[in-house]
N, CA, C and O atoms as a GROMACS GRO file, in nm:
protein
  464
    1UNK      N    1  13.825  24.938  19.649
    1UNK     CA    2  13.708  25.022  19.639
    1UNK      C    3  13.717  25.138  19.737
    1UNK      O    4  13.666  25.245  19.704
    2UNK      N    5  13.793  25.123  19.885
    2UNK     CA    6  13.792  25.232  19.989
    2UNK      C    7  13.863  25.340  19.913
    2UNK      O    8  13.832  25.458  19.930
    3UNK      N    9  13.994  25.288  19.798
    3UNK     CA   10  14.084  25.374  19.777
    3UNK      C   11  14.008  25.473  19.711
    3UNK      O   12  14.028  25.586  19.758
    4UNK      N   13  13.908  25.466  19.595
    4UNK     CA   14  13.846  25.488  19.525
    4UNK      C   15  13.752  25.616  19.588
    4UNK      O   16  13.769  25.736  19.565
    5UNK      N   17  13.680  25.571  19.648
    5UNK     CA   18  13.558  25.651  19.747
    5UNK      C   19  13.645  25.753  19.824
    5UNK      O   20  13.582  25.853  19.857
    6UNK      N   21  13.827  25.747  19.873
    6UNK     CA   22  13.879  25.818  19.959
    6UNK      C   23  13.899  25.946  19.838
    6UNK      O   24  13.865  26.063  19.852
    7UNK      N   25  13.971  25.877  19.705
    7UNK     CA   26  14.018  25.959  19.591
    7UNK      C   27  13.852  26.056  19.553
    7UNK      O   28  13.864  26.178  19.554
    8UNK      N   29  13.750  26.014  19.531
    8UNK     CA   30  13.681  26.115  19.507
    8UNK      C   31  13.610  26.222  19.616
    8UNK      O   32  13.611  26.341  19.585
    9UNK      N   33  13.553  26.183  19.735
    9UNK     CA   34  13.573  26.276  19.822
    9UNK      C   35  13.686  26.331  19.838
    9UNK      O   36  13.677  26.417  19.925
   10UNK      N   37  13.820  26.319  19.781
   10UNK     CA   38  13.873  26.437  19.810
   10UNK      C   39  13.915  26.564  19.670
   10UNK      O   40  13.970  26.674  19.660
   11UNK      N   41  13.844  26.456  19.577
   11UNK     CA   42  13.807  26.587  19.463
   11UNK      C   43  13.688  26.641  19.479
   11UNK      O   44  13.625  26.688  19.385
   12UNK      N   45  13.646  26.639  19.607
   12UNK     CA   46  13.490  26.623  19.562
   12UNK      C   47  13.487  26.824  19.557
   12UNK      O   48  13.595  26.869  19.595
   13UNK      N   49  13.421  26.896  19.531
   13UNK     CA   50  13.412  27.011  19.504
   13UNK      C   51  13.342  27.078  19.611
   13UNK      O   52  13.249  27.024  19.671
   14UNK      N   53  13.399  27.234  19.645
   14UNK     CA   54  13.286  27.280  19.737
   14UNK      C   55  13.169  27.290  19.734
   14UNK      O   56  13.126  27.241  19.630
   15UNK      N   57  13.088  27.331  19.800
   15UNK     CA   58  12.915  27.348  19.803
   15UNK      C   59  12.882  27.482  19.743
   15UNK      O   60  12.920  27.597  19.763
   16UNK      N   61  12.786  27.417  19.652
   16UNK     CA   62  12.775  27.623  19.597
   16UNK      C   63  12.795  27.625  19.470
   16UNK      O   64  12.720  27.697  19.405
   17UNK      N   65  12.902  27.548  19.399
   17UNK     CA   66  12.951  27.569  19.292
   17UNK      C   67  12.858  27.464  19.191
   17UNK      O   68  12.876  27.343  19.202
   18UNK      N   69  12.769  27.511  19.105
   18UNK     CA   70  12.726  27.389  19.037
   18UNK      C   71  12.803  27.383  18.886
   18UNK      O   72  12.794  27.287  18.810
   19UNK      N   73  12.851  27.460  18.869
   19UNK     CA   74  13.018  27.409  18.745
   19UNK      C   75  13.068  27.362  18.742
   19UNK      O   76  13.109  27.302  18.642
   20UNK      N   77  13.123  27.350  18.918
   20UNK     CA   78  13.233  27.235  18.964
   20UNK      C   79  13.195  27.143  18.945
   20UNK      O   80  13.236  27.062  18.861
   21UNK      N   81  13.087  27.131  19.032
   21UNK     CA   82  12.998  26.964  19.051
   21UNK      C   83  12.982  26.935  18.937
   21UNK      O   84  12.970  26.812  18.937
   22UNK      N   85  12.973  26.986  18.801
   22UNK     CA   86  12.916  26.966  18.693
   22UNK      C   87  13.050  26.850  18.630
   22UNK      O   88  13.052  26.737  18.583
   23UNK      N   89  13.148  26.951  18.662
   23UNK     CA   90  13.276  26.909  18.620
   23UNK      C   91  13.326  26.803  18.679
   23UNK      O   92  13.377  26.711  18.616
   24UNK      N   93  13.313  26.809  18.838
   24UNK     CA   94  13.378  26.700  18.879
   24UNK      C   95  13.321  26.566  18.855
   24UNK      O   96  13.382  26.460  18.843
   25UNK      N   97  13.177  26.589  18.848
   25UNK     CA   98  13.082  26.491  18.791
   25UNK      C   99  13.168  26.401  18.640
   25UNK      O  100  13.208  26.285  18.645
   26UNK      N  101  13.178  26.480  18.534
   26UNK     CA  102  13.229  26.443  18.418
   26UNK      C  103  13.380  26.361  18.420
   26UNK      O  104  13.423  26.262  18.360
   27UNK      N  105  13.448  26.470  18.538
   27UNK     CA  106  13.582  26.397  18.556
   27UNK      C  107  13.597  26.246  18.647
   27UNK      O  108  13.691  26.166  18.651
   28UNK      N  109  13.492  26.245  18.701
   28UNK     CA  110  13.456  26.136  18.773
   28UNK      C  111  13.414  26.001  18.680
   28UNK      O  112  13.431  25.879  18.682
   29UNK      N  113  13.355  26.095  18.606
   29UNK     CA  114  13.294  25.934  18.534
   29UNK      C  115  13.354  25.897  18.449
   29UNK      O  116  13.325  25.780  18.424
   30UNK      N  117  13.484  25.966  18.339
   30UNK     CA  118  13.619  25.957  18.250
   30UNK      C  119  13.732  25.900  18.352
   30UNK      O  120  13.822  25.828  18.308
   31UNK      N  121  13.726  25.931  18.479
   31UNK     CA  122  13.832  25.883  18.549
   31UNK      C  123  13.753  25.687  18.587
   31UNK      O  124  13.837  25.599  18.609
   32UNK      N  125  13.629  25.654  18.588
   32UNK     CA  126  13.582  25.547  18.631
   32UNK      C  127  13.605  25.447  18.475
   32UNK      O  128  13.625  25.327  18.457
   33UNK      N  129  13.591  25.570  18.374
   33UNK     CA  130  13.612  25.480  18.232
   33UNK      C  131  13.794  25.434  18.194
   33UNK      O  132  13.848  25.331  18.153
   34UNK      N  133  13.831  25.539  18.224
   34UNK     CA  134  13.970  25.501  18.232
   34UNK      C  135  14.050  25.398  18.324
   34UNK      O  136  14.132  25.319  18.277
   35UNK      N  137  14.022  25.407  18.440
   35UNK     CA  138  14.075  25.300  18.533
   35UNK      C  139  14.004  25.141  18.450
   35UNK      O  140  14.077  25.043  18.431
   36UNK      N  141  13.887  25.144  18.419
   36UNK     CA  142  13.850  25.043  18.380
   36UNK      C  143  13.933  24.990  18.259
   36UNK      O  144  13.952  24.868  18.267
   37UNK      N  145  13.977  25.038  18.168
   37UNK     CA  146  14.077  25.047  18.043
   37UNK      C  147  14.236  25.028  18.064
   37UNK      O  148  14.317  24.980  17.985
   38UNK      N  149  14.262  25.097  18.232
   38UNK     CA  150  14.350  25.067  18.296
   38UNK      C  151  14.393  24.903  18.333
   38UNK      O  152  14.504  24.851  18.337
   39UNK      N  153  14.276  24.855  18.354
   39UNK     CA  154  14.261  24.754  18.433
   39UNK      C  155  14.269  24.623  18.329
   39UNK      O  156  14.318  24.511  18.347
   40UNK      N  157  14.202  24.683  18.212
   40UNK     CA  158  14.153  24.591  18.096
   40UNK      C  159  14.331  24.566  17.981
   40UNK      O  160  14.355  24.498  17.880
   41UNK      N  161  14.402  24.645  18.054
   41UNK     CA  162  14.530  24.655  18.007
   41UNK      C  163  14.654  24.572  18.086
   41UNK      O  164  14.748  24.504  18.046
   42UNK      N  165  14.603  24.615  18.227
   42UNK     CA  166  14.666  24.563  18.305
   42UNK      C  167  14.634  24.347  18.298
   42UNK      O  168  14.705  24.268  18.360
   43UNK      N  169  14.534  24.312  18.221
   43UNK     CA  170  14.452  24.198  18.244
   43UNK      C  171  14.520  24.115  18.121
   43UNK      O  172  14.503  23.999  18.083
   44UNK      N  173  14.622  24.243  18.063
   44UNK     CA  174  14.677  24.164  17.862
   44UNK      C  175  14.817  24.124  17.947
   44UNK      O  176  14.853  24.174  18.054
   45UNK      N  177  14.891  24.012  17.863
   45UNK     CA  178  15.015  24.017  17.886
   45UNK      C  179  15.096  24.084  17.832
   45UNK      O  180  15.080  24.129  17.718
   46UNK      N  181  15.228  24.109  17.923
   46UNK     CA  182  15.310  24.241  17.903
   46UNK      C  183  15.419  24.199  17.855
   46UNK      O  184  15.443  24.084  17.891
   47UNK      N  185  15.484  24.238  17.796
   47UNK     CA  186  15.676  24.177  17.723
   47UNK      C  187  15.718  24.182  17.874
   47UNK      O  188  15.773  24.079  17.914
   48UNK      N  189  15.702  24.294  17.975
   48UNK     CA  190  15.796  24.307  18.093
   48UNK      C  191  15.729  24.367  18.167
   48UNK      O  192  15.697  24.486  18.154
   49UNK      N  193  15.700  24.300  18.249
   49UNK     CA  194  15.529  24.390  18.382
   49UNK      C  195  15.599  24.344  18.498
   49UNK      O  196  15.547  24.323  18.608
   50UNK      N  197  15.775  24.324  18.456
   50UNK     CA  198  15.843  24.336  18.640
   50UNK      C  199  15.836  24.432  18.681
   50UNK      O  200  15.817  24.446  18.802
   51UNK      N  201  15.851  24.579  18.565
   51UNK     CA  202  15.910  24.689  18.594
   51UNK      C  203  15.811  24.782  18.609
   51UNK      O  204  15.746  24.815  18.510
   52UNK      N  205  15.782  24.841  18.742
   52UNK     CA  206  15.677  24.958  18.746
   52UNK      C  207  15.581  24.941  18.747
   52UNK      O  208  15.541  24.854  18.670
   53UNK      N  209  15.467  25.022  18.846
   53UNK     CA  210  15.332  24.994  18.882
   53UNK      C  211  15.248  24.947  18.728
   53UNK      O  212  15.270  24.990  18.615
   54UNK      N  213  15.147  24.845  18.774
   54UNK     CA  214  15.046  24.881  18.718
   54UNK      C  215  15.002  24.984  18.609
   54UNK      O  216  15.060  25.092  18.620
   55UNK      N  217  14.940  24.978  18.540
   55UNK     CA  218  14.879  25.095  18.480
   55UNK      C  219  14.790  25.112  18.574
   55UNK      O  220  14.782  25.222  18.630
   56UNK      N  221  14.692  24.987  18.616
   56UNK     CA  222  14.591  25.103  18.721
   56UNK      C  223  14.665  25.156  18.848
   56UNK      O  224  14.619  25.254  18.906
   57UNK      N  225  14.782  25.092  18.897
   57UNK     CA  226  14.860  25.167  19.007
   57UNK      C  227  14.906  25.293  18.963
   57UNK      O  228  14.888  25.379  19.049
   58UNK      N  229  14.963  25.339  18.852
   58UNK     CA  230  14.999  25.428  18.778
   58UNK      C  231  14.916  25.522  18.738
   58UNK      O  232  14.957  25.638  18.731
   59UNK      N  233  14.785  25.492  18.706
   59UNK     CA  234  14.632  25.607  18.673
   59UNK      C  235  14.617  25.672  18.850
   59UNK      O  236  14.608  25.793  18.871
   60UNK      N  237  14.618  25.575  18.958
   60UNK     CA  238  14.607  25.610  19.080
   60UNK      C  239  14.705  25.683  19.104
   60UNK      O  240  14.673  25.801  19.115
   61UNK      N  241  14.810  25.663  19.116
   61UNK     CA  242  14.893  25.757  19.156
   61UNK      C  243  14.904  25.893  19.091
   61UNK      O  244  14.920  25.999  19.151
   62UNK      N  245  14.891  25.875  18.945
   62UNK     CA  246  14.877  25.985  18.905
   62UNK      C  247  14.724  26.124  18.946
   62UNK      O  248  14.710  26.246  18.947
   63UNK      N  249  14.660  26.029  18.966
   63UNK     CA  250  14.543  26.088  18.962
   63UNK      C  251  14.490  26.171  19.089
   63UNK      O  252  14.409  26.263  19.099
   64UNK      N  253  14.557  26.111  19.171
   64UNK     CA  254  14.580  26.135  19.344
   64UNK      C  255  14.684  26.255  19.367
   64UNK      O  256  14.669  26.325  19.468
   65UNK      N  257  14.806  26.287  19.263
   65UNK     CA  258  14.867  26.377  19.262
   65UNK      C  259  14.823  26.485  19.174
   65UNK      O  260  14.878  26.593  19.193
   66UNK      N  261  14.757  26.480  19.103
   66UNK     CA  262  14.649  26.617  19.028
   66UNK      C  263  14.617  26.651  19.105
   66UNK      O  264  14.671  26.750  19.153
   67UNK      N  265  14.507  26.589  19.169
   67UNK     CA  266  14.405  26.658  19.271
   67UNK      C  267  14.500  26.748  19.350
   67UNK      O  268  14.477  26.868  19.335
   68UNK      N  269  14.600  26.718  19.431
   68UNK     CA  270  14.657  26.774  19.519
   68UNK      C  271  14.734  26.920  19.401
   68UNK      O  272  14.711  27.037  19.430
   69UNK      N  273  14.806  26.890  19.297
   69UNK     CA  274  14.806  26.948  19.225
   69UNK      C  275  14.720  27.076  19.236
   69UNK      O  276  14.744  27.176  19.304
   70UNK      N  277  14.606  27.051  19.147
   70UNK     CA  278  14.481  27.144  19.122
   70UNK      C  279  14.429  27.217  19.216
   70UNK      O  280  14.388  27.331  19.192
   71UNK      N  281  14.424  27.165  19.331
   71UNK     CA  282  14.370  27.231  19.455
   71UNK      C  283  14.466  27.341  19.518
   71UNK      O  284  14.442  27.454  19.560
   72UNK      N  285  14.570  27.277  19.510
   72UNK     CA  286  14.687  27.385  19.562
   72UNK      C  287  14.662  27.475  19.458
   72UNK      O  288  14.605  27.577  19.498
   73UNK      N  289  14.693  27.472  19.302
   73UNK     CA  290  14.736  27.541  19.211
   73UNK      C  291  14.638  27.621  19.209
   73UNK      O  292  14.673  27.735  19.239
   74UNK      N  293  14.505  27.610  19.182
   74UNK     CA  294  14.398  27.718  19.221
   74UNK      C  295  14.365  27.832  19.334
   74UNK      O  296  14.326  27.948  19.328
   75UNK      N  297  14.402  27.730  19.450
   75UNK     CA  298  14.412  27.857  19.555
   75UNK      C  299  14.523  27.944  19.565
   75UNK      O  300  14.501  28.057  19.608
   76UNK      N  301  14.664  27.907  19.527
   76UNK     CA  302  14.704  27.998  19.461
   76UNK      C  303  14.717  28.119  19.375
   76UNK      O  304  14.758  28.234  19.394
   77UNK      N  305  14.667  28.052  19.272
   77UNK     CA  306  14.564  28.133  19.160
   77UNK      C  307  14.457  28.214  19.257
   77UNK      O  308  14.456  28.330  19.213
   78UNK      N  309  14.368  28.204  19.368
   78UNK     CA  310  14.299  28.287  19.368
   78UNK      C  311  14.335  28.376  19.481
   78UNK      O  312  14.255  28.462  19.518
   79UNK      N  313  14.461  28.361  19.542
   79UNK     CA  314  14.535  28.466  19.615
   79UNK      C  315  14.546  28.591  19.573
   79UNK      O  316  14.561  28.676  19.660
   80UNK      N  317  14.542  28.639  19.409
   80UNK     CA  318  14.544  28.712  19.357
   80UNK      C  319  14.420  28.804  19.438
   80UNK      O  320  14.436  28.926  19.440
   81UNK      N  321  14.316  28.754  19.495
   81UNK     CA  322  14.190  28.824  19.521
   81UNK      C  323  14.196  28.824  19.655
   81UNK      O  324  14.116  28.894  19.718
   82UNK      N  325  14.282  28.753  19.716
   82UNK     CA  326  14.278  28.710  19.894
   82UNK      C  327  14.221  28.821  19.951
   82UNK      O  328  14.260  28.938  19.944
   83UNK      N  329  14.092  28.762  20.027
   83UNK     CA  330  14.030  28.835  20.137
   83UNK      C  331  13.921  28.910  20.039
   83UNK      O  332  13.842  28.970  20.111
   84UNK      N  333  13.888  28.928  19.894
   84UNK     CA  334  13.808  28.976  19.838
   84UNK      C  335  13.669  28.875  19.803
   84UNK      O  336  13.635  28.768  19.851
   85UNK      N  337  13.605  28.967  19.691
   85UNK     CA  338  13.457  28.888  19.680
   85UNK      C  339  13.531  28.799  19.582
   85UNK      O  340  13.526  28.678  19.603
   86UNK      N  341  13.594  28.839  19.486
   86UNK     CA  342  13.649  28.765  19.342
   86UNK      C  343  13.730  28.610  19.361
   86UNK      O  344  13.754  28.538  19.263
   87UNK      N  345  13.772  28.567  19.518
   87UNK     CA  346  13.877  28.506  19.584
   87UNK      C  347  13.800  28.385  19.508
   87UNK      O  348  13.836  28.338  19.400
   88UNK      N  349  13.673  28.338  19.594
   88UNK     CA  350  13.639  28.272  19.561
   88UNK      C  351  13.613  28.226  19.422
   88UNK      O  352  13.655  28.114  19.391
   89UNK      N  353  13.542  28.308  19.324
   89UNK     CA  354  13.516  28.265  19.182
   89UNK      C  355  13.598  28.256  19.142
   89UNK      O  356  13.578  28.223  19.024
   90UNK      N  357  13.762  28.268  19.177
   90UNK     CA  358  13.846  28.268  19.078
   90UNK      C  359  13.905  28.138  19.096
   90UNK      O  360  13.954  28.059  19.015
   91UNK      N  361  13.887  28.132  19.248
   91UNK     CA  362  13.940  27.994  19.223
   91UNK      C  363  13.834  27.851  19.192
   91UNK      O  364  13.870  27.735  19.169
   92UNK      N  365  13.733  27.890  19.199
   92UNK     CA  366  13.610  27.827  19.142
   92UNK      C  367  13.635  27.812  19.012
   92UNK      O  368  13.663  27.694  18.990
   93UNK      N  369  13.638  27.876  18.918
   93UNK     CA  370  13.666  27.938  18.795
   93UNK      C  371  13.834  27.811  18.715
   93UNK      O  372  13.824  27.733  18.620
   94UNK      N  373  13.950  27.838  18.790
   94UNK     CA  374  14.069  27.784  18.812
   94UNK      C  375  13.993  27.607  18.799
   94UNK      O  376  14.030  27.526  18.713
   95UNK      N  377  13.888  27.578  18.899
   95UNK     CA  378  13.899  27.473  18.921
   95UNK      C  379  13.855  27.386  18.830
   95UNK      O  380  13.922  27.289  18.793
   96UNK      N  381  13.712  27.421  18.778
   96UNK     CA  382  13.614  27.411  18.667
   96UNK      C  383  13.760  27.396  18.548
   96UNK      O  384  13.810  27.287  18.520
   97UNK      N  385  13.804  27.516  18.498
   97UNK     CA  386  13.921  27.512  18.383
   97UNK      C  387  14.018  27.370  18.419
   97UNK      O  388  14.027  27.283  18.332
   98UNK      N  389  14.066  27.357  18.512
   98UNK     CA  390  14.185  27.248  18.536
   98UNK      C  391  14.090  27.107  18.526
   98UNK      O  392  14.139  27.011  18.466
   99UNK      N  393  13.951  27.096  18.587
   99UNK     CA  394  13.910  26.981  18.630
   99UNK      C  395  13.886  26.912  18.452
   99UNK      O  396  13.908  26.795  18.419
  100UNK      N  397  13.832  27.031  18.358
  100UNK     CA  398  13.781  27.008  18.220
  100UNK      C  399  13.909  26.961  18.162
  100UNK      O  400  13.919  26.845  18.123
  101UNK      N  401  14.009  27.046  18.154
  101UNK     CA  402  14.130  26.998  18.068
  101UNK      C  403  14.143  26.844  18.121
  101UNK      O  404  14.150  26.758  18.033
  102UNK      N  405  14.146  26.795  18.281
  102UNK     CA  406  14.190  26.687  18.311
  102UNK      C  407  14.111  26.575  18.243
  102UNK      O  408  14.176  26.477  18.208
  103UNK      N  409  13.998  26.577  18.224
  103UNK     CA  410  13.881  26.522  18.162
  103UNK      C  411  13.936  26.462  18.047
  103UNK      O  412  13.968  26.347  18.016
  104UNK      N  413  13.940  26.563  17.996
  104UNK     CA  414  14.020  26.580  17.822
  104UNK      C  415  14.170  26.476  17.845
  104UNK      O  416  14.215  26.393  17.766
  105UNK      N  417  14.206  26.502  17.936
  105UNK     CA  418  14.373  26.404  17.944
  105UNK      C  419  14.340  26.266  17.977
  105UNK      O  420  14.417  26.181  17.934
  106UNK      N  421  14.212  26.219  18.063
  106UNK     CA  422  14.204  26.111  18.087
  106UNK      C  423  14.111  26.012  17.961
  106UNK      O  424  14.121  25.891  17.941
  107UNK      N  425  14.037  26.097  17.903
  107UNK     CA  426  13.963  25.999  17.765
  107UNK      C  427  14.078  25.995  17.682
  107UNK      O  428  14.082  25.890  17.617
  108UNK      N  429  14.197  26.092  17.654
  108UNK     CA  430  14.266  26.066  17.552
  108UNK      C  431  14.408  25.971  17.600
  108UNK      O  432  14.493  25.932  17.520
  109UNK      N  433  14.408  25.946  17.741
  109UNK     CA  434  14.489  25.829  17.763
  109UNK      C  435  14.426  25.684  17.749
  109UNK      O  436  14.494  25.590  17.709
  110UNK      N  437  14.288  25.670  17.784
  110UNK     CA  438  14.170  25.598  17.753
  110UNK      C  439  14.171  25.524  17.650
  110UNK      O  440  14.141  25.407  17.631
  111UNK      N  441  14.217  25.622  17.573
  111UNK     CA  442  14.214  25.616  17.435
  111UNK      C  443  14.356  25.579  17.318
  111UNK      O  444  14.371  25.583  17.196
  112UNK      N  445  14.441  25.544  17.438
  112UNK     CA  446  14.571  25.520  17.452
  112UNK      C  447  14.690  25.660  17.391
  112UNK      O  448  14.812  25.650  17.401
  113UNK      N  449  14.643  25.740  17.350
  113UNK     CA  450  14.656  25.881  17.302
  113UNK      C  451  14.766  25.948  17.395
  113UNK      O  452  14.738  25.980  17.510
  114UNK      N  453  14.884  25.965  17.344
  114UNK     CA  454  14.926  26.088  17.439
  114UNK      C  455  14.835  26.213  17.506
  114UNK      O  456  14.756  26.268  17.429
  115UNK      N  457  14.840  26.251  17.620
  115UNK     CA  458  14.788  26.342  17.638
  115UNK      C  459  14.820  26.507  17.610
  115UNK      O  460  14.775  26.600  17.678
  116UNK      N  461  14.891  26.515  17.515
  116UNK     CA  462  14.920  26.644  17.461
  116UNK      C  463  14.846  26.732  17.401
  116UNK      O  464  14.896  26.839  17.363
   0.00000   0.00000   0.00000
């Protein structure tokens, strides 16, 4: 559960933005439905479950490397504006776009779906 509470405070979104929050909100609660589906998978027997995390070790890890992902990749993205008014919305903007697509990747793994 600590891991959990550490992983979303550190998606958690800046102050100010109510798109983000909107978003991270949504991605939060697809990421709580998925681990659960994770888990509900992890609970079936496997032909071969020597090899390689978990699925829910595997949703975690993955999910822990987005964030870091997204956060970098946006402020990047809003270097384009560095030191301007636009800096911020763009990477506001960046974040909202990446956090929604991720949304979209985690119901359709959920959903056992490639995420393509």
């Amino acid at each position: 559960m600590m891991i959990l509470a550490t992983l979303l405070l550190a998606a958690a979104p800046p102050s100010g933005m109510p798109d983000l929050r909107a978003a991270d909100a949504r991605l939060n609660a697809q990421y709580r439905a998925t681990m659960a589906e994770m888990r509900r998978r992890d609970a079936a027997p496997q032909p071969d479950a020597t090899t390689g995390p978990s699925y829910a070790q595997a949703l975690l890890d993955a999910q822990r490397k987005w964030i870091a992902f997204r956060d970098a990749n946006c402020l990047s993205v809003a270097y384009e504006y560095r030191g301007g008014s636009a800096e911020r919305l763009s990477r506001g903007t960046c974040l909202v776009s990446m956090t929604d697509a991720r949304t979209r990747e985690l119901r359709q793994i959920q959903r056992g779906a490639s995420p393509d």
